[in-house]
Backbone as numpy.savetxt, mean C-alpha at the origin, in Angstrom:
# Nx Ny Nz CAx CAy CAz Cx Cy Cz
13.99 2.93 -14.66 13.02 3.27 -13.64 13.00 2.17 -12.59
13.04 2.40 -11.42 12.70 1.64 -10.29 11.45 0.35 -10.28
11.63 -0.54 -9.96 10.45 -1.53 -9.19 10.48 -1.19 -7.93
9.11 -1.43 -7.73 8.36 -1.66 -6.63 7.49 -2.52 -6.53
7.44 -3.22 -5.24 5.99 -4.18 -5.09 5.90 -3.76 -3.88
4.30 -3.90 -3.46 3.59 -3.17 -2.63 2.65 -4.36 -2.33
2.77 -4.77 -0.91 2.52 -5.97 0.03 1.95 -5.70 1.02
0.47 -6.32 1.35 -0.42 -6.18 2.21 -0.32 -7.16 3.04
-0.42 -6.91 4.73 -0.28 -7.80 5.49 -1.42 -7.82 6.98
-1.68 -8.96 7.84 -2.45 -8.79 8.80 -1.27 -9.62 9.73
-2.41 -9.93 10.78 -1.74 -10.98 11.73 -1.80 -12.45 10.60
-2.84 -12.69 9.96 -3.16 -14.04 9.74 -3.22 -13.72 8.00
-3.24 -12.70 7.20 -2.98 -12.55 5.90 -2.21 -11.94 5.10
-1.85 -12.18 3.94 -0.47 -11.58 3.55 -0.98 -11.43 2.04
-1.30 -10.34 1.13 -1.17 -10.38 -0.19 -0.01 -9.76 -0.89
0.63 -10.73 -1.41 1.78 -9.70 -2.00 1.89 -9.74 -3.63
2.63 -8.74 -3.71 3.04 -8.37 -5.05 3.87 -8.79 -5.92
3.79 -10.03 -6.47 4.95 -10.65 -7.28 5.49 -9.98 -8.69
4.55 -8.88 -9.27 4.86 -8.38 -10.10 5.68 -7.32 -10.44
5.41 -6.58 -9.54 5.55 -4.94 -9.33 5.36 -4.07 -10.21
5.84 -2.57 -10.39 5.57 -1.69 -10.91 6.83 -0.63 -11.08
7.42 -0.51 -11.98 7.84 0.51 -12.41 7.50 1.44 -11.91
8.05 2.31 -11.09 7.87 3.98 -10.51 9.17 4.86 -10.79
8.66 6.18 -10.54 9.84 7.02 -10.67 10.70 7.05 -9.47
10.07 7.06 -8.47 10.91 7.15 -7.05 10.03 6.89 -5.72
10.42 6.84 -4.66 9.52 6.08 -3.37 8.38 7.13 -3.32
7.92 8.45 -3.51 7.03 9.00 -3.43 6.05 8.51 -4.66
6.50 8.52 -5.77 5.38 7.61 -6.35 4.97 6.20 -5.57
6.03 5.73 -5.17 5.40 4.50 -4.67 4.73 4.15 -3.53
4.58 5.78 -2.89 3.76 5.84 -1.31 2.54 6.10 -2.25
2.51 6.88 -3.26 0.85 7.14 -3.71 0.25 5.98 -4.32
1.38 5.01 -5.08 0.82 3.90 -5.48 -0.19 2.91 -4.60
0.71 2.92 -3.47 0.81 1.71 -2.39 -0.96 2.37 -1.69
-1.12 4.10 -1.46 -1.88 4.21 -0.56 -3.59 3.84 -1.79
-3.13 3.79 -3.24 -3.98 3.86 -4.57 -4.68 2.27 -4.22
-3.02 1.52 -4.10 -3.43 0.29 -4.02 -4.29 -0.44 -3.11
-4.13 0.38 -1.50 -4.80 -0.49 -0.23 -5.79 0.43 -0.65
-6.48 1.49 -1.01 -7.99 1.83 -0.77 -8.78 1.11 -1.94
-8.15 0.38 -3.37 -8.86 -0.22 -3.87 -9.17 -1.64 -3.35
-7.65 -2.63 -2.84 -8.18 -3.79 -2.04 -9.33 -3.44 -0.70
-9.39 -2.17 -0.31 -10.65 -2.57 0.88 -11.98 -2.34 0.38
-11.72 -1.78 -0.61 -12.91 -1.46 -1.49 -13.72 -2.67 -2.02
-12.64 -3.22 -2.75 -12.51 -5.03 -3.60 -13.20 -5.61 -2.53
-12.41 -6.13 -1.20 -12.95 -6.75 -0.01 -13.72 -6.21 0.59
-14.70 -5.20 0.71 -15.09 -4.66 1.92 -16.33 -5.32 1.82
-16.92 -6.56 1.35 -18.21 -7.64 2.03 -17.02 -8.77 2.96
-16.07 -9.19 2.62 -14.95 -10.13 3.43 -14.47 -9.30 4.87
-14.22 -8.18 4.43 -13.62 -7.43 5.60 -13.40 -6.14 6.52
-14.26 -6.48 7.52 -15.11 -5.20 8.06 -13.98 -4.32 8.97
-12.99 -4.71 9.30 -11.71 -4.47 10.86 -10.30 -4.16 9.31
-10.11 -3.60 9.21 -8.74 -2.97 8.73 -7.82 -2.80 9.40
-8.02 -2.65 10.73 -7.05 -1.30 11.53 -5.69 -2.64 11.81
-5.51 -3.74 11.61 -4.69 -4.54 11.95 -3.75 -4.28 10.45
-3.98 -4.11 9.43 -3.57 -4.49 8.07 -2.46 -2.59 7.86
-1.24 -3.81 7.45 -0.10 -2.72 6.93 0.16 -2.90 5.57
0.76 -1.95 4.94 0.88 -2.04 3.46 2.57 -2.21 3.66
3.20 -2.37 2.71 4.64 -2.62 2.75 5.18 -2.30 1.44
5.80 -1.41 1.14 6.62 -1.54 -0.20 8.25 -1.62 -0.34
8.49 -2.59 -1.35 9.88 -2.99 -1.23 10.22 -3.16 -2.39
11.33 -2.71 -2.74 12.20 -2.39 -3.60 12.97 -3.62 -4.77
13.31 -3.01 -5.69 13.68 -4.85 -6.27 14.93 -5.26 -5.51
15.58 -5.07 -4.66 16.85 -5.30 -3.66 16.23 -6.12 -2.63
14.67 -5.92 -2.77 13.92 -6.92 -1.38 14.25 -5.55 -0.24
14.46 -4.80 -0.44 14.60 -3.73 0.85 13.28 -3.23 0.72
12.57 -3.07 2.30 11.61 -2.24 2.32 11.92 -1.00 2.55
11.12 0.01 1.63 10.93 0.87 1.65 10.08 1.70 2.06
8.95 1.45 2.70 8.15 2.24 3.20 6.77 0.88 3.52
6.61 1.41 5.28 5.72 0.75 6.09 4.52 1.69 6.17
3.24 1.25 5.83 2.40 2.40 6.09 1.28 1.39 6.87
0.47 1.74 8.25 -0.51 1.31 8.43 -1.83 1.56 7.76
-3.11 0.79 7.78 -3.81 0.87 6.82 -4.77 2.55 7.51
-4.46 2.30 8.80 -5.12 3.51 9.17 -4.44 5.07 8.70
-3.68 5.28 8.66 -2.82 6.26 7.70 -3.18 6.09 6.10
-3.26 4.98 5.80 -3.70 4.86 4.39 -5.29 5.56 3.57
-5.95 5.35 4.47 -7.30 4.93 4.31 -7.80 6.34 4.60
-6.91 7.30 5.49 -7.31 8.99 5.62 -7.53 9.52 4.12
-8.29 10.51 4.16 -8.16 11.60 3.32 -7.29 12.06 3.11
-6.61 12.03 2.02 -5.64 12.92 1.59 -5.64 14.75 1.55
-5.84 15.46 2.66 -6.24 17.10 2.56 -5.12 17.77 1.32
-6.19 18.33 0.45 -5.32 18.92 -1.13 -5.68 20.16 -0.15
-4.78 21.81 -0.16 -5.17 22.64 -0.03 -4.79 23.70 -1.25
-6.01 24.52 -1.30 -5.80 25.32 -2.47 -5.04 26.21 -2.29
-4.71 26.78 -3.33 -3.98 28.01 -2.92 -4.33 29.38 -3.68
């Protein structure tokens, strides 16, 4: 199974992922990544009121990124529609 680490960034902050995570493929790791930034703003949200600067980053164990997401894309509702 794949690694992934999934890396938060601003102009002036950077949390990254030294561990990573085992996923099945980059779509798990877009749901991970979007799992992961709504719990850090959650975690932070008395530290940090302005998001809209902060990107998530996930990269591959090759160090290749794989997927750039801004936090404003992140942080939407996910629309489930029924069927």
């Amino acid at each position: 199974m794949p690694r992934f680490f999934v890396h938060f960034y601003d102009q002036r902050h950077a949390f990254r992922d030294d561990e990573g995570l085992d996923l099945a493929d980059e779509a798990a790791a877009r749901i991970s990544a979007r799992e992961a930034a709504q719990a850090l703003t959650f975690d932070l949200r008395d530290e940090i009121a302005d998001w809209s600067a902060w990107r998530v980053e996930v990269v591959d164990a090759r160090g290749r990124t794989v997927i750039i997401l801004p936090f404003a894309e992140v942080l939407e509702p996910v629309s489930v529609h029924a069927h």
